[in-house]
PLY file of the C-alpha trace (Angstrom):
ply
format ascii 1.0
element vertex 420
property float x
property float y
property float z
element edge 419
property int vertex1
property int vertex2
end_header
0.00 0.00 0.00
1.58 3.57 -0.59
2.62 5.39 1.86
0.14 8.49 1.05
-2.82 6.20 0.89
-1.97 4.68 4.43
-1.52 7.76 6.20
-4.72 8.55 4.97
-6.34 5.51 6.07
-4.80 5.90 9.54
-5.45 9.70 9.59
-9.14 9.06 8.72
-8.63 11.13 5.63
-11.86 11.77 2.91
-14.81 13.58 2.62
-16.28 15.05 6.06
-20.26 13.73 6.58
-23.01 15.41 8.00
-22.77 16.33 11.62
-24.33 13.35 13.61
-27.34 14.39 15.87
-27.75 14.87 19.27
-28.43 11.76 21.39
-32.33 11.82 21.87
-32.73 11.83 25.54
-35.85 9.64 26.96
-37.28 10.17 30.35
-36.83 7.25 32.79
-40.23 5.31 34.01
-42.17 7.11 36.41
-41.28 6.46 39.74
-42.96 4.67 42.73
-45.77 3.55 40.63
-49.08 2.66 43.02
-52.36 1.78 42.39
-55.12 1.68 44.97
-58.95 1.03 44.66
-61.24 2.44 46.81
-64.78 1.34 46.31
-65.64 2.11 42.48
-62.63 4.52 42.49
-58.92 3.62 41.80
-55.91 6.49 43.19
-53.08 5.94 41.13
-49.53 7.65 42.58
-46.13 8.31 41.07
-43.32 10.39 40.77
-42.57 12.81 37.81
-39.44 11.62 35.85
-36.13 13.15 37.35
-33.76 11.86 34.88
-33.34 10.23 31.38
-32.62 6.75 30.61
-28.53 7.58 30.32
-28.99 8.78 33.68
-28.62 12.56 32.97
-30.80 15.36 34.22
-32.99 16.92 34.20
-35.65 14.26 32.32
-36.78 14.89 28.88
-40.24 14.13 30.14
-42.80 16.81 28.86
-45.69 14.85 30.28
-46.60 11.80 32.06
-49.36 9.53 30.45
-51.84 7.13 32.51
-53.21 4.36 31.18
-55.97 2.03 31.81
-56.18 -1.36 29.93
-58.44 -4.59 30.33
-57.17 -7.67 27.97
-54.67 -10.53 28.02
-51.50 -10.12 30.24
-49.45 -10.57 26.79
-50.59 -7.41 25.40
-47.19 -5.63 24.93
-46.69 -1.62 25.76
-47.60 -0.85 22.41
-50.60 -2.38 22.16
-51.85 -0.61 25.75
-50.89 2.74 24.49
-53.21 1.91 21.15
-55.76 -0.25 22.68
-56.02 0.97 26.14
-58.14 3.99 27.83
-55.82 6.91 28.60
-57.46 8.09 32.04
-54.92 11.01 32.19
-52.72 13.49 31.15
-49.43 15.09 33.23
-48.04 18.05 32.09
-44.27 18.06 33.21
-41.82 20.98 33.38
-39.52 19.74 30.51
-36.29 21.57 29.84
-36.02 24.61 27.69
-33.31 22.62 25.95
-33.06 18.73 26.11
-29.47 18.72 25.09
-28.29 21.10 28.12
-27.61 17.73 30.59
-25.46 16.74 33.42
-24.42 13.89 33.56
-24.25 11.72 36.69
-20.23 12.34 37.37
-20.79 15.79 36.29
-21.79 18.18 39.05
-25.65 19.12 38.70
-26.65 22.24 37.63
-29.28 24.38 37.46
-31.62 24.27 34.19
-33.97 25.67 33.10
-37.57 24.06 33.11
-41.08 25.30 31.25
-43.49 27.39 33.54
-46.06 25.35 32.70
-46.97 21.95 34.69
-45.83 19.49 37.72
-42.25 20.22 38.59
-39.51 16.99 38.03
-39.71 14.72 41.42
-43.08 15.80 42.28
-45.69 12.68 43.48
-48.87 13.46 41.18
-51.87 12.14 42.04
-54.43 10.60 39.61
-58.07 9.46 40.25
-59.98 6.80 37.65
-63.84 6.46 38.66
-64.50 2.39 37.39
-67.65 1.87 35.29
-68.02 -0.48 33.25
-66.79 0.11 30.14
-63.44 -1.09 32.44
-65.03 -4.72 31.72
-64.77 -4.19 28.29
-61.87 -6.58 27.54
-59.40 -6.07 24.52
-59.15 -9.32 22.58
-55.78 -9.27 20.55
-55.12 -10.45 17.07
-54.12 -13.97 16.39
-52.80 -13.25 13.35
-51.50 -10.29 11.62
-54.50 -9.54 9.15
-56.99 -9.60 12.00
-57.95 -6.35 14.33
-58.15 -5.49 17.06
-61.62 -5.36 18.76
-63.29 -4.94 21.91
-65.44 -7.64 23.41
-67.45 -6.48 26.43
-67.34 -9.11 29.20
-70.96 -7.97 30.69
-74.08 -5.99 29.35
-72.59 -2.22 29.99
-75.44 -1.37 32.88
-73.86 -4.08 34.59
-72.41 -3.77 37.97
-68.55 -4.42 39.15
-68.80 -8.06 39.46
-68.06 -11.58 38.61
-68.67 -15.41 39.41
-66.65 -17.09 42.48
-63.71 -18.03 41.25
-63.32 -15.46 38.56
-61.76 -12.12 39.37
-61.56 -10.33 36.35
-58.91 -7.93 36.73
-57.56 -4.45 34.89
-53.94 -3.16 34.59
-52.83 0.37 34.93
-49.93 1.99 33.56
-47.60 5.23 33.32
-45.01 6.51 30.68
-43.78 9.72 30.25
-42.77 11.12 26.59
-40.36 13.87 25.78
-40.78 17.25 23.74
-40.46 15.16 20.81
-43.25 13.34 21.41
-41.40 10.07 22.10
-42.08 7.84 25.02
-39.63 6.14 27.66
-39.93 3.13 29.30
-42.98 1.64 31.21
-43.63 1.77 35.01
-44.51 -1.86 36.11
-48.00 -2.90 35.71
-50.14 -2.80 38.76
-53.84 -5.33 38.75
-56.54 -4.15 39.98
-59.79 -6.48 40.64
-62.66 -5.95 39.04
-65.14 -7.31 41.27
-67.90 -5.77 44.18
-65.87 -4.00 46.68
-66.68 -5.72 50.34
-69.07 -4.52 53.01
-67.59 -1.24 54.52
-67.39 -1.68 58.64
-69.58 -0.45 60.79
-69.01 3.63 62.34
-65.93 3.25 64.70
-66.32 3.79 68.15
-63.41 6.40 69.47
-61.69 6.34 73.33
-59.07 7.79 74.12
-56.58 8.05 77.76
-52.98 9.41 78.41
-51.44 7.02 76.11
-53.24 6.84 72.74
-56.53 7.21 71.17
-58.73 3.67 70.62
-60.60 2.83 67.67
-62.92 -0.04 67.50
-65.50 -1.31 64.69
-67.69 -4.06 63.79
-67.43 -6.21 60.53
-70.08 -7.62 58.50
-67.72 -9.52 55.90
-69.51 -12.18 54.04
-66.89 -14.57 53.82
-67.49 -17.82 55.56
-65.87 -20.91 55.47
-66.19 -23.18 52.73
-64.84 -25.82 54.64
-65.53 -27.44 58.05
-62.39 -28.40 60.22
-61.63 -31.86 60.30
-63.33 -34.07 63.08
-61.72 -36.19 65.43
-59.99 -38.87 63.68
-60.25 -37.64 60.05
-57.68 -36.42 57.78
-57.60 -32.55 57.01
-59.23 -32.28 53.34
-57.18 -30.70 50.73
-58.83 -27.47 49.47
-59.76 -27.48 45.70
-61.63 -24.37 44.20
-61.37 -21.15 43.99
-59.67 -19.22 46.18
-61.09 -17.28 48.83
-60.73 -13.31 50.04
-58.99 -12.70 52.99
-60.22 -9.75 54.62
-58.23 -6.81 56.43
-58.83 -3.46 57.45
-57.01 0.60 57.14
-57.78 3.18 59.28
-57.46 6.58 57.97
-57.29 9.59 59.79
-59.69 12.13 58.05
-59.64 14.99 60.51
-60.22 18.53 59.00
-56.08 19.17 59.36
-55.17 15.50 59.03
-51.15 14.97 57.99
-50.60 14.65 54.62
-47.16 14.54 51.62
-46.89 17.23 49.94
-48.40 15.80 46.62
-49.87 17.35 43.58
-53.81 16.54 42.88
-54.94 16.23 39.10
-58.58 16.56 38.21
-60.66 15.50 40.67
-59.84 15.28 44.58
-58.15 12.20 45.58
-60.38 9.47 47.32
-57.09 8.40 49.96
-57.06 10.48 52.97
-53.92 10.32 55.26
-53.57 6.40 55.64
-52.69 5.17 59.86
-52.31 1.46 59.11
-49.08 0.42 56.90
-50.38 -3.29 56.13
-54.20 -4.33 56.30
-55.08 -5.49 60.12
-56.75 -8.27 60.81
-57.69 -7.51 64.37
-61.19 -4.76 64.32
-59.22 -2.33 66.90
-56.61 0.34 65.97
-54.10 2.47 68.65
-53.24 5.69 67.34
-50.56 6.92 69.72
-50.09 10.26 68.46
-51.68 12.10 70.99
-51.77 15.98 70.72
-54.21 17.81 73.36
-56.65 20.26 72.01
-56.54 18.86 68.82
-59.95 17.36 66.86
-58.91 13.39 65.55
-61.22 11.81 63.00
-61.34 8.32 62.28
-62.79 5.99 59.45
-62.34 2.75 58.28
-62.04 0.73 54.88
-62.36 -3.02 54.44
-59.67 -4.55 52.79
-60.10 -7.54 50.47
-57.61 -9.84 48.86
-57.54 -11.90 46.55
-55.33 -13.49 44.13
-52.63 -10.97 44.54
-55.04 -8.07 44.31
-56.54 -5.80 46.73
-59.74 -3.86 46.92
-60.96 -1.50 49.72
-64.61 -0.86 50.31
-66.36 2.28 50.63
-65.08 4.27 53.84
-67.18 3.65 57.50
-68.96 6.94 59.04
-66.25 9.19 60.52
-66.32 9.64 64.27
-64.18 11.94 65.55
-63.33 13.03 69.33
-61.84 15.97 70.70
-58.56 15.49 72.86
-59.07 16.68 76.32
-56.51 16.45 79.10
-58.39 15.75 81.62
-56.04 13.12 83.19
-54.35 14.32 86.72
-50.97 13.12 87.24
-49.39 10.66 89.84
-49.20 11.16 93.43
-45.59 12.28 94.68
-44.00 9.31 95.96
-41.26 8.91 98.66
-41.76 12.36 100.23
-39.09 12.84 102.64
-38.85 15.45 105.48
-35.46 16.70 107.11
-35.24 19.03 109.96
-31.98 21.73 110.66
-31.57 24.76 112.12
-34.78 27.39 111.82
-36.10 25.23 108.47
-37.36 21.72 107.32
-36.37 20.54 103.88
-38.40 18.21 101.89
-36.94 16.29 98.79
-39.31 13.57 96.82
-39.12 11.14 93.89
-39.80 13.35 90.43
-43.13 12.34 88.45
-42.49 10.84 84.96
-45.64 12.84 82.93
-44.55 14.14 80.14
-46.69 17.07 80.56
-46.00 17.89 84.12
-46.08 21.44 85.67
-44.37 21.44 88.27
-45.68 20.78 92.37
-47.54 22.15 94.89
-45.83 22.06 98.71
-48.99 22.29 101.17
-48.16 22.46 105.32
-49.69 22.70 108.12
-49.07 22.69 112.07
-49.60 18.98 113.64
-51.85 17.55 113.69
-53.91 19.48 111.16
-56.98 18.18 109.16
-56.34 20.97 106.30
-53.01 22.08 105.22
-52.40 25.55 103.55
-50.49 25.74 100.23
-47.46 27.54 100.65
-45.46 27.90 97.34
-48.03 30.11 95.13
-47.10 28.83 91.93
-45.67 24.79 90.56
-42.14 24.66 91.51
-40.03 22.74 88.89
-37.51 21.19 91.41
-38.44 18.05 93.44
-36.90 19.50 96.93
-38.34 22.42 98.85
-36.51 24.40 102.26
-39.21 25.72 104.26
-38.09 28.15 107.00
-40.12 27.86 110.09
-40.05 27.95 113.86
-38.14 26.13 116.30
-39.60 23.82 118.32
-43.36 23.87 116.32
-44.12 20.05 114.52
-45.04 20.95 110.92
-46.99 18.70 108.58
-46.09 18.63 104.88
-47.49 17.01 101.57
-46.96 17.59 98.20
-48.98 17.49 95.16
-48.18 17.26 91.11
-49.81 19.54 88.62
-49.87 18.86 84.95
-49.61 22.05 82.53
-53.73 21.43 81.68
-53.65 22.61 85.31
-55.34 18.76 86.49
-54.09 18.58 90.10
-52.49 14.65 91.29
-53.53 13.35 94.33
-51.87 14.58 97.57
-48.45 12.57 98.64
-48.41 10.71 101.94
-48.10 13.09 104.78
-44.66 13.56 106.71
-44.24 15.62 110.42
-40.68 17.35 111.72
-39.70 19.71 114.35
-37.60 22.63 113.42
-33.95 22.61 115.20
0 1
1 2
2 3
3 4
4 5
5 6
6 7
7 8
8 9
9 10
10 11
11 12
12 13
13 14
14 15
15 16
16 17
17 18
18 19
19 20
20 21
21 22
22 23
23 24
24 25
25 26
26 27
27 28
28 29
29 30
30 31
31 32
32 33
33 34
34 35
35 36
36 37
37 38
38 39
39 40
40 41
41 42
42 43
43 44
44 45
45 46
46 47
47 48
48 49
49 50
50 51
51 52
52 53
53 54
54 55
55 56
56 57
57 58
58 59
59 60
60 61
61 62
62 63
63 64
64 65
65 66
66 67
67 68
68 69
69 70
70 71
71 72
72 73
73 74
74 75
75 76
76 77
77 78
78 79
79 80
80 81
81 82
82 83
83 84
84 85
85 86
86 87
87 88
88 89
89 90
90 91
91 92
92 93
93 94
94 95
95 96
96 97
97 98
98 99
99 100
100 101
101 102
102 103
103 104
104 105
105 106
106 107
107 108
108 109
109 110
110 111
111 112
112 113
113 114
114 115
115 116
116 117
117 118
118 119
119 120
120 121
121 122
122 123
123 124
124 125
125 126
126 127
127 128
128 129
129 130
130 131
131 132
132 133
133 134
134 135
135 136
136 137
137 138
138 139
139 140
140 141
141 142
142 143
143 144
144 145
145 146
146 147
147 148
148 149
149 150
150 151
151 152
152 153
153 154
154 155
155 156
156 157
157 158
158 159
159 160
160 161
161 162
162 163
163 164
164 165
165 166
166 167
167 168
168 169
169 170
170 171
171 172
172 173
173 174
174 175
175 176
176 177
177 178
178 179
179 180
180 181
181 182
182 183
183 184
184 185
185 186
186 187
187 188
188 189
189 190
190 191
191 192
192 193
193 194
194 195
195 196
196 197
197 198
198 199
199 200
200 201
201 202
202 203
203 204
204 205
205 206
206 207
207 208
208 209
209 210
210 211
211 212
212 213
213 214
214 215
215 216
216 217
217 218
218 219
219 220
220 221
221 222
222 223
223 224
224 225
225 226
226 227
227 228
228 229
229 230
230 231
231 232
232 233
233 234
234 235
235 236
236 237
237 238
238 239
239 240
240 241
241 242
242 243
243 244
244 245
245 246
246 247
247 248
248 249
249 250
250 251
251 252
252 253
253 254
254 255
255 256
256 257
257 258
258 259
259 260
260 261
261 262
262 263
263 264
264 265
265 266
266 267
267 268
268 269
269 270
270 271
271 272
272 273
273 274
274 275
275 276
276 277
277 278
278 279
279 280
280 281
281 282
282 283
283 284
284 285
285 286
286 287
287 288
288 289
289 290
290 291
291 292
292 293
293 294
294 295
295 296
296 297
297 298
298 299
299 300
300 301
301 302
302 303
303 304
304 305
305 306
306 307
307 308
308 309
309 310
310 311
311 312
312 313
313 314
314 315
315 316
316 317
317 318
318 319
319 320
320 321
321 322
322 323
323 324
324 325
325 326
326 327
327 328
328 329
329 330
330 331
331 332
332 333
333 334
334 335
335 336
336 337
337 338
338 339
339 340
340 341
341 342
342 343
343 344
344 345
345 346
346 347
347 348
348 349
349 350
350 351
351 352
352 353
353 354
354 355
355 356
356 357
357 358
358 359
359 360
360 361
361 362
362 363
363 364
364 365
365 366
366 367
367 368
368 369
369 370
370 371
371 372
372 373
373 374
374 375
375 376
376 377
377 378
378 379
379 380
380 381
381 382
382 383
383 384
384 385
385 386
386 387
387 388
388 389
389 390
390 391
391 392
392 393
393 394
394 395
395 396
396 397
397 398
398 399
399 400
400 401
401 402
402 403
403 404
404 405
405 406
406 407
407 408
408 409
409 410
410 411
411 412
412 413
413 414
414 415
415 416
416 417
417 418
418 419
């Protein structure tokens, strides 16, 4: 090969080409994808795209589709996004220009965003109301000439509900798509059951002490056994059929002021108030142990039903709701102790463990006195007291505990000295 025509080759001589584009950034799957149903209404949860596929930021993402699809679990992503019902739309605050990235060894800076929709990292918050055009059930092609078409599963003025044994389910789904119109990937698929939500319980009954607030209810789940227990002497029966609901409860705290994340609400109101139980309970009695005096709580509950990997909630009980009043004294002063020296008597006692405690009252009299007389005006912090008195007089002391909602403990056992 001449020498010319390999330094060229090495060189990477010839004709220059068109400047390649710029890598099309994709936004990553929304985040923290949940789905919820609550009665006929589903809640569906998720975080706005932060970042693109490559990792860099901010996300492409321009908006954040939701989609609703009943059909064969095969169906791929493309088929949802033709087939299935968009229930909504999120409009994201996509950069100004996609190309203007960090990426993640680069240190992050600032970009700039649209002025128009949820910002990146925000939880939106999505509500679908179930009818039952949700039973209408995609049947896909079996070969490539056929269509698409819908089959409905039940007559349209049909309620939410199936045969034992059959729980007809529907799948939701988000993507988000950049400015160009292009989507990322898929957020996993969560199933939702499409059958009669369960009884809701019964209006709670609300208690409360020092400690935590009580919340009780009454079920009226139709579930029964299917199956008696073995009797004496028989073998336990192997269980064939379909499977049965196991039923739970969630307590939700729907005070006026209840605690909430700072989320984003699109379209309607969400149906989820702030949720107390983590897991479904099986027990019918909840402890809420945030106690705040002065404050209003209000308390309802949802049953919880579940069945083949699914869960549905029912409708929500009745709130009741019960305003916190301190009206619990504290502890009598224990181990009061009395010790006499020149012109005074000092007393020194065991401190009270209330977390809301005042302080203590110091009552005396002179022995042997029915009625003592308070001496120290106001709660004294300090758990000893010097009282200067008299010589030779026998006083009586006894000390008392006040709480800061001014509820006054029961007096101390009573102790006697003589002043030096």
């Amino acid at each position: 090969m001449p020498l010319l025509a390999l330094a060229c080759f090495l060189a990477g001589c010839g004709k220059k080409g068109p400047p390649l584009p710029p890598l099309l950034k994709l936004p990553q799957a929304p985040q923290d994808f949940t789905v919820a149903r609550f009665g006929n209404d589903v809640g569906v949860r998720f975080t706005v795209p932060t970042q693109n596929t490559d990792g860099s930021k901010p996300a492409n993402v321009a908006r954040v589709e939701v989609y609703r699809f009943t059909g064969p679990s095969e169906a791929s992503n493309d088929q949802i996004l033709k087939f299935g019902t968009r229930v909504a739309t999120v409009v994201a605050k996509a950069p100004r220009d996609p190309n203007q990235t960090t990426d993640p060894d680069e240190p992050e800076e600032p970009a700039e965003l649209e002025d128009e929709g949820l910002d990146q990292g925000a939880v939106a918050r999505v509500d679908d109301a179930l009818g039952s055009s949700a039973l209408q059930a995609v049947q896909l092609p079996k070969a490539k000439h056929e269509k698409e078409k819908r089959v409905a599963r039940e007559p349209s003025d049909r309620p939410l509900i199936s045969p034992p044994g059959n729980a007809p389910s529907t799948v939701y789904v988000a993507v988000g798509f950049n400015k160009s119109g292009r989507h990322g990937p898929f957020s996993p698929r969560v199933r939702i059951p499409l059958v009669s939500p369960p009884m809701a319980p019964s209006t709670p009954v609300v208690r409360y002490d020092e400690a935590a607030v009580t919340v009780t209810w009454t079920s009226e789940s139709p579930v029964q056994l299917v199956q008696e227990p073995p009797a004496q002497g028989e073998l336990p029966g192997r269980f064939i059929g379909f499977p049965t609901p196991r039923i739970g409860f969630h307590v939700y705290d729907v005070s006026p002021a209840a605690p909430s994340e700072p989320e984003a609400k699109v379209d309607v109101p969400t149906p989820e108030p702030h949720r107390l139980t983590q897991t479904p309970i099986a027990s019918p009695e909840y402890r809420d142990s945030r106690m705040e005096w002065g404050t209003t709580r209000c308390y309802a509950v949802r049953t919880v039903e579940s069945l083949s990997g699914m869960t549905l909630e029912s409708e929500p009980s009745s709130p009741q709701c019960v305003m916190l009043k301190d009206t619990f004294p504290p502890a009598a002063v224990k181990k009061l102790t009395a010790v006499a020296t020149e012109h005074a008597i000092s007393l020194i006692w065991q401190p009270n463990s209330e977390k809301d405690l005042a302080g203590y009252l110091v009552w005396r009299g002179v022995a042997p006195a029915a009625t003592l007389t308070q001496i120290t005006p106001v709660p004294i912090p300090d758990t000893s007291f010097t009282d200067m008195v008299d010589q030779g007089t026998r006083y009586v002391y006894a000390v008392q505990a006040v709480d800061k909602a001014g509820n006054l403990g029961p007096m101390s056992d009573r102790v006697e000295e003589i002043a030096r």
